[in-house]
C-alpha positions, 0 to 999 in steps of 0.5 A: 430540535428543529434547528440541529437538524436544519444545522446537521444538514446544512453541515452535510452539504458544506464540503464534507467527503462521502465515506465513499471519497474518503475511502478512496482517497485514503486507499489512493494515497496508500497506494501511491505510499507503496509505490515510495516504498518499493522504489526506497527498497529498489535503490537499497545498496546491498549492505548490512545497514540496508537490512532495517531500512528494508524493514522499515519499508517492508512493514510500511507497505503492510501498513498501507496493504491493510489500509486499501484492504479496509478502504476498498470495500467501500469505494464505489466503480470499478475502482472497488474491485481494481483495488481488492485484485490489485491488493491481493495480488500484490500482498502475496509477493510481499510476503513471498519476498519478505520471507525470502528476506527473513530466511537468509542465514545471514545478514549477508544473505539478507543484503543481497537479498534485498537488491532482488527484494526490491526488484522483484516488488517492483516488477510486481507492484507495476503488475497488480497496480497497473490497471488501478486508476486513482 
């Protein structure tokens, strides 16, 4: 028993990543992911193919809103509450701007849409993440 325990710790303290660094580490890379995104819906030309590229990015960003969402809260610093502002400041204008998209009449509209899409997250990434320091 003696030895597990000894084993356990030893394990502990050979370069494992606290819950805390692990959390900021991922909600860091997800913003830096969203970042990517906003830039590939940015250079989108407006055509119809564009329209499930943008889905694609759209969906992704989502996915990494959710994860800073639950890494967040486990962040230590003021990093924690850089990132829950930043992330519910920036998931509204996703979905205000995805449902901009999604209620065009047509996929012409949902193309043209999509050039303003982009440069609107854009202006509101920089915005919400601007004082996220990762």
């Amino acid at each position: 028993m003696v030895a597990v325990l000894v084993g356990l710790v030893t394990a502990a303290g050979c370069g494992g990543k606290s819950e805390a660094d692990q959390a900021k580490t991922d909600a860091c890379n997800a913003r830096a992911d969203i970042n990517t995104q906003v830039a590939k819906l940015k250079g989108l030309p407006p055509t119809l193919q564009s329209v499930d590229a943008a889905q694609t990015a759209l969906k992704q960003i989502g996915d990494d809103l959710t994860t800073i969402k639950n890494a967040a809260p486990k962040v230590n610093g003021d990093l924690k509450g850089q990132l829950q502002d930043a992330n519910a400041t920036f998931e509204a204008q996703v979905q205000q701007i995805g449902q901009s998209i999604t209620s065009a009449q047509s996929l012409t509209d949902a193309a043209t849409a999509l050039t303003n899409a982009g440069n609107q997250l854009s202006a509101a990434y920089k915005q919400a993440f601007a004082n996220v320091s990762c």
